[in-house]
VEXKE-904065 format. One line per 8 residues: number of its first residue (from 1); their letters; for each residue y, z, x of N, C-alpha, C, CB. Coordinates in nm, 4 decimals, always signed. Each point is the difference from the previous one (the first is absolute). Glycine has a CB too. Layout:
VEXKE-904065
NUM = A = Y Z X Y Z X Y Z X Y Z X  ...;
END
This chain:
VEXKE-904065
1 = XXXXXXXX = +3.3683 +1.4285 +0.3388 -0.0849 -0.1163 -0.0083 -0.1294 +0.0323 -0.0739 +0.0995 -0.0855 +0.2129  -0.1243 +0.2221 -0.1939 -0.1454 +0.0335 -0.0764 +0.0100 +0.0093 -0.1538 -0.0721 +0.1395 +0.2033  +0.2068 -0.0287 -0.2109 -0.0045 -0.0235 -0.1410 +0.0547 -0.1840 -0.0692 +0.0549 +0.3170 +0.0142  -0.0245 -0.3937 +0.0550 +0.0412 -0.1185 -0.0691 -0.1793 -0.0656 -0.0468 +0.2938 -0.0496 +0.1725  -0.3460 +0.0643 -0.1000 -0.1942 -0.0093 +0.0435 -0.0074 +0.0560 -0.1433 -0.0924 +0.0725 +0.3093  +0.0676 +0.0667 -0.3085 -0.0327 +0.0214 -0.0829 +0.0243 -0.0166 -0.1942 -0.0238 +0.0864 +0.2519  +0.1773 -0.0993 -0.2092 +0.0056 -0.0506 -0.1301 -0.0396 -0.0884 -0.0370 +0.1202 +0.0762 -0.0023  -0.1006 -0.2616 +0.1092 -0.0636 -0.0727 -0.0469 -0.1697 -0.0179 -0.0561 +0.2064 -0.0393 +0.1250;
9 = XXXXXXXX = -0.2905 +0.1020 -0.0313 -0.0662 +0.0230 -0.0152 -0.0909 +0.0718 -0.1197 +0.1121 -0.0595 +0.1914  -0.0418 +0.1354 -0.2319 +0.0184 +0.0864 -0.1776 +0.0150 -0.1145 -0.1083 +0.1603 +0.2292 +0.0859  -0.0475 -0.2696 -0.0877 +0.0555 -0.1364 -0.0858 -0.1401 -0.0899 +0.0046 +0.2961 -0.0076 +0.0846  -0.3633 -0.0110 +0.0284 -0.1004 -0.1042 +0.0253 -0.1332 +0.0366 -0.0965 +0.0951 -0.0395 +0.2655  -0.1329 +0.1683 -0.2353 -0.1261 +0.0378 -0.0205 +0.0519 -0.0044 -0.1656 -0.1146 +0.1561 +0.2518  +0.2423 -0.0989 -0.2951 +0.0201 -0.0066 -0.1527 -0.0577 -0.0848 -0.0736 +0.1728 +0.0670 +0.0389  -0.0571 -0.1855 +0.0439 -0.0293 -0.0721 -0.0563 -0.1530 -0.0916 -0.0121 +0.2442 +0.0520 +0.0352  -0.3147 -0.0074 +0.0307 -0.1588 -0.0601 +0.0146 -0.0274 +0.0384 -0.0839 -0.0742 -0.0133 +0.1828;
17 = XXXXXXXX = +0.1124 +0.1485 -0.2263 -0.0940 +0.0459 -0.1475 +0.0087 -0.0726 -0.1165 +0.0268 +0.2092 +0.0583  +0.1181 -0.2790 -0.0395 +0.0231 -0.0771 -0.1609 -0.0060 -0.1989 +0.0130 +0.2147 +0.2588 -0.0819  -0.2076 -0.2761 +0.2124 +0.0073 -0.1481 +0.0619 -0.1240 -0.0182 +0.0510 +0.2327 -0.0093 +0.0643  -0.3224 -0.0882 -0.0488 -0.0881 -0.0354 +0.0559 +0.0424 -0.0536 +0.1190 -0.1083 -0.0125 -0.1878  +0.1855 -0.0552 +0.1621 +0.0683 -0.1032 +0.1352 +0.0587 +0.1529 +0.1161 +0.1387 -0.2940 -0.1982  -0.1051 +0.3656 +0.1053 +0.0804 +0.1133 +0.1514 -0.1157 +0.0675 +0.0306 +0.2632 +0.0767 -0.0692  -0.4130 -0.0572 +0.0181 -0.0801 +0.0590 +0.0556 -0.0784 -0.1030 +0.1210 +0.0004 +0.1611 -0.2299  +0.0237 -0.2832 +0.1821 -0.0426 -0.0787 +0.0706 +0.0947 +0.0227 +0.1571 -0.0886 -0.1578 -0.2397;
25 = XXXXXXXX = +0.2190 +0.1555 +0.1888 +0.0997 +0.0316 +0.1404 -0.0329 +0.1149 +0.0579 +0.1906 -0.0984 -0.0822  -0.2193 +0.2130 +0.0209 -0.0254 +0.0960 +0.0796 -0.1038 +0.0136 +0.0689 +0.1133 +0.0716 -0.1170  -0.2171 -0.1307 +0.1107 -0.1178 -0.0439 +0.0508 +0.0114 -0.0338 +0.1357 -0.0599 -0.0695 -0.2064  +0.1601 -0.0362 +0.1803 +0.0007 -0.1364 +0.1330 +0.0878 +0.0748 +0.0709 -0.0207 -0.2604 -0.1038  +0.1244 +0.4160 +0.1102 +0.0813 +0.0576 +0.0401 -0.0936 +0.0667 +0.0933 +0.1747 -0.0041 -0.1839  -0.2868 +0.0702 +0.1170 -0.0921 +0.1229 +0.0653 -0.1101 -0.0973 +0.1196 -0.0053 +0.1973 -0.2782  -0.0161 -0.3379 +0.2213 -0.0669 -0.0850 +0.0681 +0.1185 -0.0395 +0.1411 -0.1663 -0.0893 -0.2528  +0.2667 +0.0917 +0.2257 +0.0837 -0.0323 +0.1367 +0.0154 +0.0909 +0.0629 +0.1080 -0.1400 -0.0664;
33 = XXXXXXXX = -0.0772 +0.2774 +0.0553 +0.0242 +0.1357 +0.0371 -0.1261 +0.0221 +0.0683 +0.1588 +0.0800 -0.1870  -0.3012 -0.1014 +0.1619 -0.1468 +0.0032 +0.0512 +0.0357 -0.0884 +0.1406 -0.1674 +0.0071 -0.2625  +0.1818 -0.0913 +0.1990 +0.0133 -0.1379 +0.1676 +0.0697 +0.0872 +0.0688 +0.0405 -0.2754 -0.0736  +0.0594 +0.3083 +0.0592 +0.1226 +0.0671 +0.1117 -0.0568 +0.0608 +0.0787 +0.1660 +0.0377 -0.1235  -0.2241 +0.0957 +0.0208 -0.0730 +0.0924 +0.0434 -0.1047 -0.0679 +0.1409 +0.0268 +0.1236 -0.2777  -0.1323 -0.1885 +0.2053 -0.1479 -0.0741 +0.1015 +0.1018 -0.0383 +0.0935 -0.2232 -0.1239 -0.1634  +0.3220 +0.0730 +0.1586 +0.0818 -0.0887 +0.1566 +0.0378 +0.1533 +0.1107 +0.1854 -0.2682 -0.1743  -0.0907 +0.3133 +0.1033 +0.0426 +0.0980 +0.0629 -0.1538 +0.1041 +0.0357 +0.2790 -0.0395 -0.1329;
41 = XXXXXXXX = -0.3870 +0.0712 +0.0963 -0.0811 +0.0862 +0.0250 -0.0969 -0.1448 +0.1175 +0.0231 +0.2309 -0.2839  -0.0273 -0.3478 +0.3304 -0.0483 -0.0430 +0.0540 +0.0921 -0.0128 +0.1342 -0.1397 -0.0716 -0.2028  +0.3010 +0.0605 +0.1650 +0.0955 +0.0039 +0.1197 +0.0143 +0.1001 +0.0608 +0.1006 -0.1280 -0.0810  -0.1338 +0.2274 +0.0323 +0.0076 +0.1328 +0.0535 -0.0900 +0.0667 +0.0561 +0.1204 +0.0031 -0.1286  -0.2379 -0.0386 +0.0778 -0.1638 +0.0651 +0.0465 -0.0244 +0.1225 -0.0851 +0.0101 -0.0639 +0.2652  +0.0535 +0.0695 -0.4230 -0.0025 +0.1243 -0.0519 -0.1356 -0.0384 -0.1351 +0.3168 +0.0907 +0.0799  -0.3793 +0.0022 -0.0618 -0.1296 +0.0005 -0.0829 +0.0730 +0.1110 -0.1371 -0.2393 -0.0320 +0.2483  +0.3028 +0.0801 -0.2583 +0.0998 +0.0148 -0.1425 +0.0282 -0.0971 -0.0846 +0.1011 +0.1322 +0.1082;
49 = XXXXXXXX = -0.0028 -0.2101 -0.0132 +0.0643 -0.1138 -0.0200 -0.1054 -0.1451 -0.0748 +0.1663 +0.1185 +0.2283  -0.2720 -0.1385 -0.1861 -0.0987 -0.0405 +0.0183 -0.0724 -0.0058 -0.1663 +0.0156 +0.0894 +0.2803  -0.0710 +0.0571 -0.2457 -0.0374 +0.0473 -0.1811 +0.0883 +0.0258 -0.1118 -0.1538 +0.1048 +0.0994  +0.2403 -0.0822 -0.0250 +0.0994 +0.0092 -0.1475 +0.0151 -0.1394 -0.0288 +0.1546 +0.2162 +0.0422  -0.1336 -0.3371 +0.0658 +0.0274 -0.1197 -0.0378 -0.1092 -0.0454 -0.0699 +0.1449 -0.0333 +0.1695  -0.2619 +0.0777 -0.1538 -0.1014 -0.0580 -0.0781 -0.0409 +0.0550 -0.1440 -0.0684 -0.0514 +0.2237  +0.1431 +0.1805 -0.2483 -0.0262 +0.0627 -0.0960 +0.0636 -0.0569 -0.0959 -0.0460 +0.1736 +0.1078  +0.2379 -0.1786 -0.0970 +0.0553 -0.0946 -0.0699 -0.0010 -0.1544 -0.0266 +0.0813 +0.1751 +0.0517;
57 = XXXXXXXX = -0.1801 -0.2518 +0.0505 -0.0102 -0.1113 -0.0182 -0.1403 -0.0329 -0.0756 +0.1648 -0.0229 +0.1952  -0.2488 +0.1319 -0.2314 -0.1123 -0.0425 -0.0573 +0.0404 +0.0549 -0.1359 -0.1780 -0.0062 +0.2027  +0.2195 +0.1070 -0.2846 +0.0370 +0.0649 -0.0870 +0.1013 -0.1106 -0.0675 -0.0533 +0.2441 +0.1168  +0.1824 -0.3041 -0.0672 +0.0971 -0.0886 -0.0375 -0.0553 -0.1404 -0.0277 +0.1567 +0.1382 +0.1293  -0.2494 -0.1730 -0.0193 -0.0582 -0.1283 -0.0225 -0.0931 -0.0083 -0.1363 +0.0095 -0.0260 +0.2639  -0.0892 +0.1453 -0.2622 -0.1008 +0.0373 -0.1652 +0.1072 -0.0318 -0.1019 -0.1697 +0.2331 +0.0678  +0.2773 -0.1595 -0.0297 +0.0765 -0.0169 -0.1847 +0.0699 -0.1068 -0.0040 +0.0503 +0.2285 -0.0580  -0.0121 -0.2783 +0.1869 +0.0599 -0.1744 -0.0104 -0.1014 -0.0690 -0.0838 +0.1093 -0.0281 +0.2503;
65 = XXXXXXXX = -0.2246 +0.0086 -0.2175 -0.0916 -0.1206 -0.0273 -0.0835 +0.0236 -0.1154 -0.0081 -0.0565 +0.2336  +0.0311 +0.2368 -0.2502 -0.0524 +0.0330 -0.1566 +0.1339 -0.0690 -0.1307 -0.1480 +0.2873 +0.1170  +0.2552 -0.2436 -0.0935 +0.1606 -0.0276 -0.0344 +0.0136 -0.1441 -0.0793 +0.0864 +0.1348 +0.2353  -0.1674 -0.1906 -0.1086 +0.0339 -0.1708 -0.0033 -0.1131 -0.0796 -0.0657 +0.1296 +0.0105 +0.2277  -0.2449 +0.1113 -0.3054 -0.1094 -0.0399 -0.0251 -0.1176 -0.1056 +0.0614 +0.1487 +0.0838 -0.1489  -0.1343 -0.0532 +0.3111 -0.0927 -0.0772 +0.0855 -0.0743 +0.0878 -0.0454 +0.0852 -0.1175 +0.1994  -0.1331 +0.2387 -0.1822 -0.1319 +0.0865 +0.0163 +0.0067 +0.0618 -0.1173 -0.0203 +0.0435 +0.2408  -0.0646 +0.0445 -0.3016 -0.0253 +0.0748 -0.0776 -0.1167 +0.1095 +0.0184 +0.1078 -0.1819 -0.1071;
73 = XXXXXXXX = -0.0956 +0.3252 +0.0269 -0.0718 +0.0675 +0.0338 +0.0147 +0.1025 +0.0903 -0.0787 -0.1603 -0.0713  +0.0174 +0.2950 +0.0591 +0.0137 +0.1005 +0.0889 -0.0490 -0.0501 +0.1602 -0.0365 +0.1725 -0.2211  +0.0763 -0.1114 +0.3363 -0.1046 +0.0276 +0.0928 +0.1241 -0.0842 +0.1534 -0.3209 -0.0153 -0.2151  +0.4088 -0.0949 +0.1551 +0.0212 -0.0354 +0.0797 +0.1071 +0.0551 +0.1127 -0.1041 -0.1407 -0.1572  +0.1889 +0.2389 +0.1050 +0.0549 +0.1068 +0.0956 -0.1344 +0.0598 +0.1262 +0.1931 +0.0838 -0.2429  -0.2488 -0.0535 +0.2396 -0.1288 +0.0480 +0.0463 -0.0155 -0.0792 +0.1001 -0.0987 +0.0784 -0.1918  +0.0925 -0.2070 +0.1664 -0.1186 -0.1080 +0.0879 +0.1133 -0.0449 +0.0959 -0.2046 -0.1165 -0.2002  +0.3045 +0.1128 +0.1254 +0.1313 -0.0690 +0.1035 +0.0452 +0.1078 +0.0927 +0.1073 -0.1614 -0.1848;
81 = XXXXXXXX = -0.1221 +0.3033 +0.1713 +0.0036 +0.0868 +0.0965 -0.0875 +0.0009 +0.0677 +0.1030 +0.0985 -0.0938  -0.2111 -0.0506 +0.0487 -0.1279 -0.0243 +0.0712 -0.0138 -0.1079 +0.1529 -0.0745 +0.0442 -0.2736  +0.1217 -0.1976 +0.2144 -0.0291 -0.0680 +0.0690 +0.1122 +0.0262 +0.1146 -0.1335 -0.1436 -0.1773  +0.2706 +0.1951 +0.1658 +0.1481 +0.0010 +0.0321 -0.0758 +0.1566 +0.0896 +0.2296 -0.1492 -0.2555  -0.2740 +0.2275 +0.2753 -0.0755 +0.1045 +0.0898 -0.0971 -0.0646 +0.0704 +0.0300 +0.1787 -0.1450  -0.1300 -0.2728 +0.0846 -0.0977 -0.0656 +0.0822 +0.0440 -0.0802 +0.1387 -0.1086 -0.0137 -0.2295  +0.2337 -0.0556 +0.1701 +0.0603 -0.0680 +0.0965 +0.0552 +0.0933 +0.1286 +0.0525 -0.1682 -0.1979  +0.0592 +0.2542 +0.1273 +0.0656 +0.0652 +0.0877 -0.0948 +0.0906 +0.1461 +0.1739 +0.0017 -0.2459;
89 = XXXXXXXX = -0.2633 +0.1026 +0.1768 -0.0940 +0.0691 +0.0747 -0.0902 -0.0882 +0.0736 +0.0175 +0.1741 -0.1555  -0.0449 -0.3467 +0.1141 -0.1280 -0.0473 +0.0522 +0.0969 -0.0466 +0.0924 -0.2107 -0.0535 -0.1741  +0.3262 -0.0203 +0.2253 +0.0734 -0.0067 +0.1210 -0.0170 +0.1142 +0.0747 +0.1514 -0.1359 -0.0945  -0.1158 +0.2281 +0.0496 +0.0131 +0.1706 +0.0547 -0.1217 +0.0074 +0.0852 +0.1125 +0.1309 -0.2219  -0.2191 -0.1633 +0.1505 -0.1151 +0.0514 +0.0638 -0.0561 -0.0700 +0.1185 -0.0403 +0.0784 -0.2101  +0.0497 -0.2201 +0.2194 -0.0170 -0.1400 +0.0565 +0.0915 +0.0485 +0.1357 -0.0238 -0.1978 -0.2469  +0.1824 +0.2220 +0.2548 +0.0673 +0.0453 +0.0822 -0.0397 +0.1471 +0.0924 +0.1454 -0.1456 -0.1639  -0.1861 +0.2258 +0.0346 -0.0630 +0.1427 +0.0803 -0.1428 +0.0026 +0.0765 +0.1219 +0.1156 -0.1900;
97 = XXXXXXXX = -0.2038 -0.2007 +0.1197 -0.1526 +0.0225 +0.0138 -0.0424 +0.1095 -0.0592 -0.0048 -0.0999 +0.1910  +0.0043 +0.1633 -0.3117 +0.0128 +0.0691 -0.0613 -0.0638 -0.0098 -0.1339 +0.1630 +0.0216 +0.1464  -0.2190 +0.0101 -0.2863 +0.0100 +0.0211 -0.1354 +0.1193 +0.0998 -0.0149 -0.2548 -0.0485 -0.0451  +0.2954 +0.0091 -0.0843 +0.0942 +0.1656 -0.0258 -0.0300 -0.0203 -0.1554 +0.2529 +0.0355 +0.2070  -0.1813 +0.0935 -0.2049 -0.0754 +0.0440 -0.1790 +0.1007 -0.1616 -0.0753 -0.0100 +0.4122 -0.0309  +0.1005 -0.4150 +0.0539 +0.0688 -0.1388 -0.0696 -0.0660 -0.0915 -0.0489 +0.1383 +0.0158 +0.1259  -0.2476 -0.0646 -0.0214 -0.1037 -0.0863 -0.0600 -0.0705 +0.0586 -0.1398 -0.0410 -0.0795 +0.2521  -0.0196 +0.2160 -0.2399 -0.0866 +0.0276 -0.0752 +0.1193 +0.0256 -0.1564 -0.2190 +0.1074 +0.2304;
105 = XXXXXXXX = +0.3320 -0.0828 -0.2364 +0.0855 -0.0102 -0.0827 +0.0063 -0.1024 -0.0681 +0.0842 +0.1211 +0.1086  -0.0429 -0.2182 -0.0427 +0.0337 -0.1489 -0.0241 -0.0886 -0.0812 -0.0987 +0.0814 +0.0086 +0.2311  -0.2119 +0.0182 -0.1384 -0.1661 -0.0501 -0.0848 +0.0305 +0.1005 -0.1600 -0.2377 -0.0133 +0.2865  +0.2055 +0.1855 -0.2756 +0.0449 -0.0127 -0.0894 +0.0346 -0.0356 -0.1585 -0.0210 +0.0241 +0.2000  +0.1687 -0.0164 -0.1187 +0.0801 -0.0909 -0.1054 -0.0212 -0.1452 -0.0661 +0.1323 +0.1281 +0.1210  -0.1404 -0.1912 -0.0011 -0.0284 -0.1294 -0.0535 -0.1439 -0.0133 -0.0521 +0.1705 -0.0894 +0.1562  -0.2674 +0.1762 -0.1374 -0.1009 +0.0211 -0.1200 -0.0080 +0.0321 -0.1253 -0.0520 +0.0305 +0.1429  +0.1922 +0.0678 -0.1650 +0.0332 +0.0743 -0.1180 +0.0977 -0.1068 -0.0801 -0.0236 +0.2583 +0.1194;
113 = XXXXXXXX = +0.0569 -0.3509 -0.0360 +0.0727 -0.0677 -0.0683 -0.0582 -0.1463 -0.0832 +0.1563 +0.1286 +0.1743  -0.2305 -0.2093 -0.0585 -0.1284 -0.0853 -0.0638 -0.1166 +0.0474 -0.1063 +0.0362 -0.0852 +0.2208  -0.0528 +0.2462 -0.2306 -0.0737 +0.0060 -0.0947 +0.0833 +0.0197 -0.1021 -0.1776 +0.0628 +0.1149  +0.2751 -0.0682 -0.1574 +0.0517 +0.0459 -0.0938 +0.0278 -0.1599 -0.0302 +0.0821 +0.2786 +0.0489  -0.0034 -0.3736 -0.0028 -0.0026 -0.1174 -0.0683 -0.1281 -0.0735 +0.0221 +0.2403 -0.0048 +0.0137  -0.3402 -0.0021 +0.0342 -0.1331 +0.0310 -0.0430 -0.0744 +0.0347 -0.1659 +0.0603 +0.0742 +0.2446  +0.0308 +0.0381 -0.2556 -0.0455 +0.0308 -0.1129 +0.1185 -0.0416 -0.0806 -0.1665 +0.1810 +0.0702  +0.2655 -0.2054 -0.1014 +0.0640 -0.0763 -0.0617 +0.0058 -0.1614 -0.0651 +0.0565 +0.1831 +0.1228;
121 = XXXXXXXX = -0.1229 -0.2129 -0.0349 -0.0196 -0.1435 +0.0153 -0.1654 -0.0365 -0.0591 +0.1910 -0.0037 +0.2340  -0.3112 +0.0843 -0.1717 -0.1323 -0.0387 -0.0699 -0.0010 +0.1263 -0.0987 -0.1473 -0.1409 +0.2100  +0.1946 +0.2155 -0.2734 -0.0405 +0.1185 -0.1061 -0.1278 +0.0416 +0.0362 +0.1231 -0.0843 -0.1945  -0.1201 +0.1495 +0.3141 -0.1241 +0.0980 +0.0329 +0.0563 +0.1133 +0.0731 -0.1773 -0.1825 +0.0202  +0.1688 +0.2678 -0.0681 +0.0420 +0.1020 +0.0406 -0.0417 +0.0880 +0.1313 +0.0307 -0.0356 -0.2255  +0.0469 -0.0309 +0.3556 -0.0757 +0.0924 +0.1325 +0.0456 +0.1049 +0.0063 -0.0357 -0.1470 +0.1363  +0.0350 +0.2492 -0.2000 +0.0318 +0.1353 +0.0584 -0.1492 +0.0584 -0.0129 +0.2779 +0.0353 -0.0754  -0.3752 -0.1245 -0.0036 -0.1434 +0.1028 +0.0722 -0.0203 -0.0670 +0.1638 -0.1765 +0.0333 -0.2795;
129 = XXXXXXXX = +0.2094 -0.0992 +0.3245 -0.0422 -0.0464 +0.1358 +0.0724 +0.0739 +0.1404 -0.0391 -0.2320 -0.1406  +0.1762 +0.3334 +0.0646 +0.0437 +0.0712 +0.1135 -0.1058 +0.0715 +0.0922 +0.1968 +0.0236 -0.1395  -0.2578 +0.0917 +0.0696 -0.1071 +0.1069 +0.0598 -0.0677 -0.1079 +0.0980 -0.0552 +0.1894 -0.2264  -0.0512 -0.2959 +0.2010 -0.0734 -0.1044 +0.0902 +0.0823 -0.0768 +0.0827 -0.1585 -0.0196 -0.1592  +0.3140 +0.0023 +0.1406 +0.0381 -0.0541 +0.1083 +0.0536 +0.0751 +0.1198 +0.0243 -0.1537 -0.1566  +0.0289 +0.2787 +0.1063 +0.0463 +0.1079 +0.0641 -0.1321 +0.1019 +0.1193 +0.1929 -0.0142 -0.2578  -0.3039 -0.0116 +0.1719 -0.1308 -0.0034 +0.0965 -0.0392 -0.0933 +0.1164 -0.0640 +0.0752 -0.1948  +0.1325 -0.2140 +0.1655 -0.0028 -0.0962 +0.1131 +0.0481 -0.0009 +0.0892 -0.0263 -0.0865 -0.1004;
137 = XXXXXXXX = +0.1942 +0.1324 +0.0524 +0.0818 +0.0426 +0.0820 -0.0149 +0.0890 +0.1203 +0.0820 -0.0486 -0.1850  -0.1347 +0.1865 +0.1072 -0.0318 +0.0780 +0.0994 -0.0873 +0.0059 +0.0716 +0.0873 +0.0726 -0.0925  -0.2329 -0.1561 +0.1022 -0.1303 -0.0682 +0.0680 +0.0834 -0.0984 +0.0672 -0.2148 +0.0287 -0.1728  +0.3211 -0.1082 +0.1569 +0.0341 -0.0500 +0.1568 +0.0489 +0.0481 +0.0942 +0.0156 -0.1285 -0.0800  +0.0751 +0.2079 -0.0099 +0.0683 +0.0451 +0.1992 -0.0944 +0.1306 -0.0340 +0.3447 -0.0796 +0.0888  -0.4327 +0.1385 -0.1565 -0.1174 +0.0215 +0.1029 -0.0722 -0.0145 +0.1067 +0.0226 +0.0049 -0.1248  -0.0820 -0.1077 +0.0735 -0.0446 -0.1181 +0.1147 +0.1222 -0.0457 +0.1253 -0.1580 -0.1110 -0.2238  +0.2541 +0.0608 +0.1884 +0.0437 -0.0346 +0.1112 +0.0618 +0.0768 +0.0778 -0.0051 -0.1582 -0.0886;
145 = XXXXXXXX = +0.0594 +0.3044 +0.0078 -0.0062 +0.0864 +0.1079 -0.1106 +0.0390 +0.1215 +0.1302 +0.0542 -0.1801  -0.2729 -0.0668 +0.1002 -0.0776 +0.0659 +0.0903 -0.0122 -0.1208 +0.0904 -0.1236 +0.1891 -0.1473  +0.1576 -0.3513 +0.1508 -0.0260 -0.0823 +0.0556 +0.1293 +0.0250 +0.1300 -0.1436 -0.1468 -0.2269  +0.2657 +0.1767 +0.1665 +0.0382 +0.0228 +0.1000 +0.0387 +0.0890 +0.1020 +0.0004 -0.1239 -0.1151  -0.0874 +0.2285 +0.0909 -0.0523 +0.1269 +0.0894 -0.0806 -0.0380 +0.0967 +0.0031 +0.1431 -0.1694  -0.0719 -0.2347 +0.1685 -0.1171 -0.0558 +0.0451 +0.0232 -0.0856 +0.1273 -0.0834 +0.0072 -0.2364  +0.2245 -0.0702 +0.1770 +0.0451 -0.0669 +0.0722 +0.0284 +0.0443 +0.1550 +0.0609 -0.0774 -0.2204  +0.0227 +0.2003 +0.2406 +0.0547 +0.0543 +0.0857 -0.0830 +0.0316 +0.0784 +0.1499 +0.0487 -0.1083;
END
């Protein structure tokens, strides 16, 4: 059964290289395979299951809607993960009472990903604004670390 998978699967991606329409299919293949994934990693309680579902569903969904010429531009793999970790870990955390590094991942990404179509979109180039934002970054959970030391 795997190798039947895989062949089709071969034939598929081939043909994406020379069909628009089969890259478009393979897209909406990796976009259904993602769902499975998020169902089964939510039926199960598996945080694998979970991120991988979100990994393939933000990555597949970018090249669907790039494919189909809804979007354009770098960055949006990024933001759709980004947000696809934001989600996952900010349940996580809500359920635990907890932060976990997931959050600080998630942000991130979906920062790395808005600045980039950011800069795609107005032609200004933010890569001088990393160093100053990456300073902000680390002055909050500065701060809110020491806020929540304080706490206890």
């Amino acid at each position: 059964m795997i190798g039947v998978f895989l062949i089709v699967f071969g034939l598929l991606l081939g043909a994406g290289q020379i069909f628009n329409q089969a890259a478009i299919a393979g897209s909406a293949l990796f976009l259904a395979l993602g769902i499975v994934l998020l169902i089964v990693g939510l039926r199960d309680r598996s945080d694998f299951a979970l991120y991988a579902g979100v990994f393939v569903i933000a990555l597949a969904l970018s090249d669907l809607l790039h494919n189909t010429s809804v979007i354009a531009g770098p960055g949006w793999g990024p933001l759709f993960l980004g947000i696809g970790v934001l989600a996952v870990s900010g349940t996580r955390a809500l359920s635990s009472h907890r932060l976990g590094i997931g959050l600080a991942v998630g942000a991130l990404l979906a920062m790395w990903g808005g600045t980039d179509i950011a800069s795609y979109y107005s032609n200004f180039s933010t890569d001088r604004l990393v160093g100053p934002v990456l300073l902000v970054i680390l002055g909050l959970y500065v701060v809110t670390r020491s806020w929540s030391g304080r706490r206890r």
